[in-house]
C-alpha positions in Angstrom: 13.4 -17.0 12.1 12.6 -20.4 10.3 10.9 -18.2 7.3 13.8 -15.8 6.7 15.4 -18.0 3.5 12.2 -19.2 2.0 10.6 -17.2 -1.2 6.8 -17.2 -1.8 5.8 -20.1 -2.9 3.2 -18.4 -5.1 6.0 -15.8 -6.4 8.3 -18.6 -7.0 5.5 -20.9 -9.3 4.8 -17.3 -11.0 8.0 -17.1 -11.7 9.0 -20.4 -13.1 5.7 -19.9 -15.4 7.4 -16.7 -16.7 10.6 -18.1 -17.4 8.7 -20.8 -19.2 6.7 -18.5 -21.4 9.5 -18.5 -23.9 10.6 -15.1 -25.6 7.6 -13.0 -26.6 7.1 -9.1 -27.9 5.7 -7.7 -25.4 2.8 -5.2 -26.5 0.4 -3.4 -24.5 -3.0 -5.1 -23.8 -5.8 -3.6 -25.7 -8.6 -2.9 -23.1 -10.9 -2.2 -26.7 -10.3 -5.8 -27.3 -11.1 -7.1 -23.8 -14.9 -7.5 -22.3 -15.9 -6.6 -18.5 -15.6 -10.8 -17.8 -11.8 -10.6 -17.8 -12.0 -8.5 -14.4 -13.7 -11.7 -13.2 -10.4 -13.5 -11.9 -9.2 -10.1 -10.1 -12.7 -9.6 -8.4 -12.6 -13.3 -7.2 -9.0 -12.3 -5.7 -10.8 -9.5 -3.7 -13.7 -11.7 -2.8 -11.8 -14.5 -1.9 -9.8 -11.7 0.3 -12.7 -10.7 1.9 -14.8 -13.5 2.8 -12.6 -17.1 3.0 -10.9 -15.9 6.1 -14.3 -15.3 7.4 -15.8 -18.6 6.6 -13.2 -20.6 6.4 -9.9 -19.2 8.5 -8.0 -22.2 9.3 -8.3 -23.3 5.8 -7.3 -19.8 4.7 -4.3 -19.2 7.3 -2.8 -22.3 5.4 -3.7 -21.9 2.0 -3.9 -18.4 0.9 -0.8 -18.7 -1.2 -2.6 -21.2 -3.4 -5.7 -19.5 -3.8 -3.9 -16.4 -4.8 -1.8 -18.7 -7.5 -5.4 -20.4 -8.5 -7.0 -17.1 -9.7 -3.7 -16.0 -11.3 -3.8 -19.0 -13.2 -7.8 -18.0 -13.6 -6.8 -14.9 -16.1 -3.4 -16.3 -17.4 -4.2 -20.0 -18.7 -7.6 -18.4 -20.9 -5.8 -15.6 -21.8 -3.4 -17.8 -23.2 -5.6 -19.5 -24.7 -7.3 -16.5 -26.4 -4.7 -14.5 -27.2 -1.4 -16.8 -26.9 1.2 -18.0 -25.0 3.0 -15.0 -26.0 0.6 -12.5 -25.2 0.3 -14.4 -21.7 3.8 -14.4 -21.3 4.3 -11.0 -22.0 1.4 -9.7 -19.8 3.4 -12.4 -16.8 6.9 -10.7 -17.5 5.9 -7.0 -17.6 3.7 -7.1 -14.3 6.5 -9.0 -13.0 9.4 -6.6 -13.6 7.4 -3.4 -13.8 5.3 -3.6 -11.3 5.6 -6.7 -8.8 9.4 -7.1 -8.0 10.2 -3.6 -7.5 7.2 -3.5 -5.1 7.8 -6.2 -3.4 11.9 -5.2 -2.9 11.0 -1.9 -1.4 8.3 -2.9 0.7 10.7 -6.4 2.0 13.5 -3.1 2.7 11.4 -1.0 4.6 10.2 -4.0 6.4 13.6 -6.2 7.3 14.9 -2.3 8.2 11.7 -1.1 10.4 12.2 -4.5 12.0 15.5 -4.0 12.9 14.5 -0.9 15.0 13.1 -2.0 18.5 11.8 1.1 20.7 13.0 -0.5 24.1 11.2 0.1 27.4 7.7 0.2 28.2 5.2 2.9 27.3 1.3 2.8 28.6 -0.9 3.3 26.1 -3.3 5.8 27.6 -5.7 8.0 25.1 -3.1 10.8 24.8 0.2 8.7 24.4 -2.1 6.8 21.5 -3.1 9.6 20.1 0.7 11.2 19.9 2.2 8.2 18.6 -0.5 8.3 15.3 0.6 11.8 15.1 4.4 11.1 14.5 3.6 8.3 12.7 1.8 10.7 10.6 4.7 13.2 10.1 7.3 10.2 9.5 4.9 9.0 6.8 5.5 11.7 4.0 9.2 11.5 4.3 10.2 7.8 5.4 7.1 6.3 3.3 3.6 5.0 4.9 5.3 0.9 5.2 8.6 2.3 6.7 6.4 4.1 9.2 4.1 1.8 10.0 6.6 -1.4 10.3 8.8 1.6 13.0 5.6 2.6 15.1 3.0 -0.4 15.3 5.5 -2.2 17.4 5.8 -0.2 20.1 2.1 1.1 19.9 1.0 -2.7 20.4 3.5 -3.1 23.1 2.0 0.0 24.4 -1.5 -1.3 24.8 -0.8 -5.0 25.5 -2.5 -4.4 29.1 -5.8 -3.5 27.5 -8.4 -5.5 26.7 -10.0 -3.1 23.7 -7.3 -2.5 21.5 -8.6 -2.9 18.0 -9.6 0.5 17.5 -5.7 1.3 18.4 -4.5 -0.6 14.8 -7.4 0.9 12.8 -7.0 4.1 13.2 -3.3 3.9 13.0 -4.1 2.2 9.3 -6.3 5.0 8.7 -3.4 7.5 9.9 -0.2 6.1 9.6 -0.5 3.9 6.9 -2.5 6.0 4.5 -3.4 9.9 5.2 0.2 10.9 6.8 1.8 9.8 3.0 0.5 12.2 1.1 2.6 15.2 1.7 5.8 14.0 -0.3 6.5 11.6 -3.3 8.4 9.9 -0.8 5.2 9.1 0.8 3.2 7.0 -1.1 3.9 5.3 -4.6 1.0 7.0 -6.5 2.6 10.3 -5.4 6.1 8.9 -6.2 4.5 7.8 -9.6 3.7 11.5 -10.8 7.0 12.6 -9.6 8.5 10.4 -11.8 5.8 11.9 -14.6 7.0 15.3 -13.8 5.1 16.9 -10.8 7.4 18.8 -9.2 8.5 17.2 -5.5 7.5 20.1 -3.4 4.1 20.7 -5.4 2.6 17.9 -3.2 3.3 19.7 0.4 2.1 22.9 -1.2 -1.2 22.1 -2.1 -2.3 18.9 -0.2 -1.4 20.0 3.2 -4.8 21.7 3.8 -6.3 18.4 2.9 -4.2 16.4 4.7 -4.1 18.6 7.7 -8.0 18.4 8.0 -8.3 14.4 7.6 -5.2 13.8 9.7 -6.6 16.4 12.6 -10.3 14.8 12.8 -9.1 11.3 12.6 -6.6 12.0 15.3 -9.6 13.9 17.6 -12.0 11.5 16.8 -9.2 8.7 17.8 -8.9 10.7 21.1 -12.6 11.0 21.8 -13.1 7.3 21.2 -9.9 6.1 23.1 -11.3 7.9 26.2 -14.5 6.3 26.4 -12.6 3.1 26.2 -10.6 4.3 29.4 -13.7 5.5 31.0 -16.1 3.0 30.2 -15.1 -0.8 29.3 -12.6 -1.7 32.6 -9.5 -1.3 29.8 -6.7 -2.5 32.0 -5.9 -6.1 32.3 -4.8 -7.2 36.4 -0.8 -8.2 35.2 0.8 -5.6 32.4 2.5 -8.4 29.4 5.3 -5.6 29.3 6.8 -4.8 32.9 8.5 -1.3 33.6 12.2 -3.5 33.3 13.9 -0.8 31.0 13.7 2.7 30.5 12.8 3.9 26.8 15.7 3.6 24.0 16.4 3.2 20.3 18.0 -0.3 19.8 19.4 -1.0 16.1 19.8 2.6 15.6 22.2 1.4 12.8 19.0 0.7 10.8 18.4 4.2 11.0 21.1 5.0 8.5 19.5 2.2 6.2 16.6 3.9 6.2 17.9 7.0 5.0 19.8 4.9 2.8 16.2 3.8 1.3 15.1 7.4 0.8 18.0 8.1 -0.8 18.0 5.0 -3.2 14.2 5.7 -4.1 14.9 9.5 -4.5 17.9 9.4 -7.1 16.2 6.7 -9.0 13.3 9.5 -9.5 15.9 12.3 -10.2 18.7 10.0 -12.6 17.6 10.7 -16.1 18.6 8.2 -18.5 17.8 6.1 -21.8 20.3 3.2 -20.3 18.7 0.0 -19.7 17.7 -3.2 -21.5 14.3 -5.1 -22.0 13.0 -9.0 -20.5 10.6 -10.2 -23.3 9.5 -6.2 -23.8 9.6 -5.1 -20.2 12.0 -2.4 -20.2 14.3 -2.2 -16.7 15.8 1.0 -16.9 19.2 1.8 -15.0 17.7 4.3 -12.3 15.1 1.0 -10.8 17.9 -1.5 -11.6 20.5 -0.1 -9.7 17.3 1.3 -6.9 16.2 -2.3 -6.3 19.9 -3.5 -6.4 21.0 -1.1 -3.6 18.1 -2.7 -1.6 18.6 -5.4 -1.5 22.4 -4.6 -0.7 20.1 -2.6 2.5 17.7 -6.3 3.4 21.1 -8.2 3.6 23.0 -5.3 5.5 20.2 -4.9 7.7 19.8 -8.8 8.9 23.8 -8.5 9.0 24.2 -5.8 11.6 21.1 -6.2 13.4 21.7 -7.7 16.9 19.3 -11.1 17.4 17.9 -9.5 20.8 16.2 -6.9 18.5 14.2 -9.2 16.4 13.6 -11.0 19.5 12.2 -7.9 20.8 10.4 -6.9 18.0 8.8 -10.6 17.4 10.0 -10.0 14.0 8.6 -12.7 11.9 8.6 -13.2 7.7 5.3 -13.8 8.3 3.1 -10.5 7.4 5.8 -9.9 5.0 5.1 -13.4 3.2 1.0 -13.0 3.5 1.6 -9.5 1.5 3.6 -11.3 -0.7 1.9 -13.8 -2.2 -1.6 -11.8 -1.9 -0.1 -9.1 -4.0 1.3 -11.5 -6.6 -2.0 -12.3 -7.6 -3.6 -8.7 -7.3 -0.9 -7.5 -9.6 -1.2 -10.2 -12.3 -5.0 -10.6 -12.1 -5.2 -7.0 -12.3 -3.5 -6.1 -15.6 -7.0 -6.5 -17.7 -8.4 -4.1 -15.6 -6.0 -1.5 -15.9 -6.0 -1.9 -19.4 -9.8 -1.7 -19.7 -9.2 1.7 -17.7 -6.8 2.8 -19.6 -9.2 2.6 -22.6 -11.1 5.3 -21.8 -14.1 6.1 -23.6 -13.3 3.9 -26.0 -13.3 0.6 -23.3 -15.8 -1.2 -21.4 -15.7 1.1 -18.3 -16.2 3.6 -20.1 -19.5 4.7 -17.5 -16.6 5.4 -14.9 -14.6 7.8 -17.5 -17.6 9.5 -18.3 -18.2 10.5 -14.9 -15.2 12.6 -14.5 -16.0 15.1 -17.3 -18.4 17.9 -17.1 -20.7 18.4 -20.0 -18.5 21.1 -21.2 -15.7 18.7 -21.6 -13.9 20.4 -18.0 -12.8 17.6 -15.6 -14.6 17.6 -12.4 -12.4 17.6 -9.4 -15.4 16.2 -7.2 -15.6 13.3 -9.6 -12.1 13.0 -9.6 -11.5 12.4 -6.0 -13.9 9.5 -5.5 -13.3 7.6 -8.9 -9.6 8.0 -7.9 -10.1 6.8 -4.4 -12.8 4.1 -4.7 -11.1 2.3 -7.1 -8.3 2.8 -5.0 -9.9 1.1 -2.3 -9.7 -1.9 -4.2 -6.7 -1.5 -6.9 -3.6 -0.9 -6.4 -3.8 2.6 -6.2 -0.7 3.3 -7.9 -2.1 2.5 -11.4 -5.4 3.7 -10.6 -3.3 7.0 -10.0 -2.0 6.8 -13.7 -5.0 6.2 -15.0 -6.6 9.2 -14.2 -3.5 11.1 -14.4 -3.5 10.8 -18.2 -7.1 10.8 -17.9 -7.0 14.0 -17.1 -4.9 15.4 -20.0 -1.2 14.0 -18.5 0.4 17.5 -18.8 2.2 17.9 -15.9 2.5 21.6 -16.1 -0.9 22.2 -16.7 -2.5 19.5 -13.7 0.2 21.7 -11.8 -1.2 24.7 -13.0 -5.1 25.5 -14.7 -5.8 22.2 -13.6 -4.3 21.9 -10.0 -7.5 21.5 -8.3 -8.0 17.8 -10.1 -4.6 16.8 -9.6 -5.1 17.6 -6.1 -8.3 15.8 -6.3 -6.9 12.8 -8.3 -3.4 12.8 -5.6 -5.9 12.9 -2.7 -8.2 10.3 -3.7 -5.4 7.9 -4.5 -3.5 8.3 -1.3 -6.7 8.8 1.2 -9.3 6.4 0.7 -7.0 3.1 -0.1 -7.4 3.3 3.6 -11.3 2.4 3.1 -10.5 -1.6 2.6 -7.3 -3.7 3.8 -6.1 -4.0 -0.1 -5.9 -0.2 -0.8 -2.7 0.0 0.4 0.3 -3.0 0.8 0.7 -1.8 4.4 -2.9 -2.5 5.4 -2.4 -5.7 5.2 1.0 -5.6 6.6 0.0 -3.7 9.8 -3.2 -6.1 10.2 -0.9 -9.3 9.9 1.8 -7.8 12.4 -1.0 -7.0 14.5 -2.7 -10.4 14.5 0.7 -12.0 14.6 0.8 -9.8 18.4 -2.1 -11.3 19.5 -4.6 -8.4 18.5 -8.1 -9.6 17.1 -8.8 -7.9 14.4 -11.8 -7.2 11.9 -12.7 -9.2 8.9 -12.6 -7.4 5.7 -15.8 -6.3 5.8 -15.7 -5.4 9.0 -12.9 -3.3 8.4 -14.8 -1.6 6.0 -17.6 -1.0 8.6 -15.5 0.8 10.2 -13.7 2.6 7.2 -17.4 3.6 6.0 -18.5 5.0 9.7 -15.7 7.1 9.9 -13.9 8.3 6.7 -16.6 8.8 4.6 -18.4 11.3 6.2 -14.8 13.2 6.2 -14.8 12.6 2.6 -18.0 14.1 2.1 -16.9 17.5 4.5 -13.8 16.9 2.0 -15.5 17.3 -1.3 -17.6 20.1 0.0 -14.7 22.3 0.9 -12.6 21.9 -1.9 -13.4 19.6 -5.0 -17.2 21.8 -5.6 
């Protein structure tokens, strides 16, 4: 493991360029003040996302980490210069703190600990076997979060199909599943969901009303998975002449120490959602509050515990590599800083330059409208971080908790489902996307560009969407 001392080198620049800003009040960006060209930098982030690999892939293998840093500096060095170094600073710091580095310190747990778990002996991946490994993936989704699960089961679901030579469809549908649907029962699940636990949705309102939903998306994708998975079988000579994984072991759990760890990461991300206090203390305005301080602490107490106890074999087994973890990295540094003018145009409501997209939520009578709700949630989703975008329309829609929980359950339900659903329809919806598609590439499995990811997402979840909206969000 060459990688495993090395920080982003896009992080690391970021960071030095924060410490540099100097000390600045930190006040909330005006999205009154800001005009639609500011979302330029962030939309060349997802363009650049989606097309460089496609036209230029050797070029981008070795240099995304630089292209992410070159928009970054795209918003921050003229936002400086507009609104000063301050201001930039400021804006640097808080989606830094706030945002990037407790991100980043989760996802890097769940990883290092999911990579620490190797699922020993052979399976063959035949339509059924596929098909019930999505489905536990599913279930461990709401409750170990959709990155722990996907970093525990794509591993031995590749290994599983290694003999065959169609095995793309395997990892999409898994994203579709295991990285995005099977997270939305719990808070635990999915950070948007986590997000309005922390706001004051009750833990167990989630399982009560989105399991209907969730049960629906999760059962079609998994028969349509089936359906498609046989034909493979059937019809395209699947299996290769020599199986990469002989039957030399029967199946096992090795690292099962990392299965404490993972509890341990529940448990740290739960009591920081449940620990009520004022204690805490503020980086150029970003206020870290006790509960995430001593959250992100503990983890990464749980990354060095877990490369401590974890046997080499295991990561030998697993192929771990800091690889996918690295790509997600330094692609999400510059999402999450060339993103905050677009939040903050959001958050301006009416009053802000998308205000079009606000609009569209309301009824004439002033009512929101849960159809609305559920795709302006989920297609910006697609393409933000759908955390935020959860916020957004959270306090859109009024940000009462006990009234979204109550008169207004069927556009919280609308707003949740959205958020957590469709950031499977592009490879940035979600940070495990992009994880899962790196781990999967990094295994030797071609997949899709961007786009034709979303060729995919577009042929199968959308038309789910639409039976979606028809049965609940009229």
């Amino acid at each position: 493991m060459p990688h495993a001392n090395r920080l982003p080198r896009t992080f690391g620049i970021l960071a030095l360029l924060m410490l540099s800003a100097g000390p600045a009040l930190a006040s909330e960006i005006d999205g009154r003040q800001l005009a639609v060209w500011w979302g330029l930098p962030f939309a060349g982030m997802l363009l650049s996302i989606a097309v460089v690999p496609l036209l230029a892939p050797h070029f981008w293998h070795h240099h995304f980490g630089k292209v992410a840093l070159g928009w970054s500096l795209a918003f921050l060095l003229p936002f400086a210069l507009t609104f000063g170094v301050g201001a930039a600073g400021a804006s640097l710091v808080h989606a830094a703190v706030a945002e990037y580095i407790p991100f980043i310190i989760l996802l890097t747990a769940l990883f290092v600990v999911a990579g620490g778990i190797h699922v020993s002996g052979n399976l063959h991946g035949t339509a059924a076997l596929n098909t019930a490994i999505l489905a536990i993936g599913a279930v461990l989704a709401s409750f170990m979060g959709t990155t722990g699960a996907s970093m525990l089961m794509v591993r031995p679901l590749i290994r599983a199909n290694d003999n065959r030579k169609h095995r793309t469809h395997v990892i999409i549908f898994f994203i579709f599943i295991v990285a995005n649907a099977g997270g939305s029962l719990t808070p635990l699940g999915d950070p948007p969901l986590f997000l309005g636990f922390l706001k004051g949705v009750d833990f167990f309102w989630t399982i009560r009303h989105i399991l209907p939903q969730t049960s629906f998306l999760v059962g079609s994708l998994l028969l349509i998975f089936f359906l498609l998975d046989s034909w493979y079988f059937k019809h395209r000579e699947e299996v290769l002449p020599v199986d990469p994984t002989p039957d030399t072991r029967s199946l096992g759990i090795d690292g099962r120490a990392n299965l404490a760890l993972l509890l341990a990461i529940i448990g740290l991300v739960l009591l920081s959602g449940l620990w009520k206090t004022d204690i805490g203390f503020e980086i150029t305005g970003a206020h870290v509050g006790l509960p995430g301080l001593a959250r992100d602490l503990g983890l990464l107490a749980v990354i060095a515990g877990s490369l401590a106890i974890t046997p080499l074999q295991v990561h030998v087994d697993n192929q771990f590599s800091w690889a996918p973890m690295q790509e997600v990295a330094k692609l999400f540094a510059g999402i999450f800083l060339t993103i905050v003018p677009v939040i903050a145009m959001l958050k301006a409501g009416l009053d802000g330059p998308f205000r079009p997209i606000i609009a569209a939520v309301t009824r004439p009578d002033g009512s929101p409208d849960p159809a609305m709700y559920f795709w302006a949630t989920g297609i910006l989703s697609s393409f933000l971080d759908n955390a935020p975008t959860y916020l957004v329309f959270f306090n859109t829609a009024g940000g009462d908790p006990a009234k979204l929980m109550g008169p207004l359950s069927a556009t919280l339900v609308a707003i949740s489902a959205g958020a957590v659903f469709m950031g499977a329809n592009s490879y940035i919806g979600n940070a495990p996307n992009l994880m899962v598609k790196a781990v999967a590439e990094d295994r030797g499995v071609p997949m899709p560009s961007f786009f034709g990811y979303m060729a995919w997402s577009c042929a199968v979840l959308l038309p789910l969407f639409g039976l979606m909206t028809l049965i609940w969000f009229k």
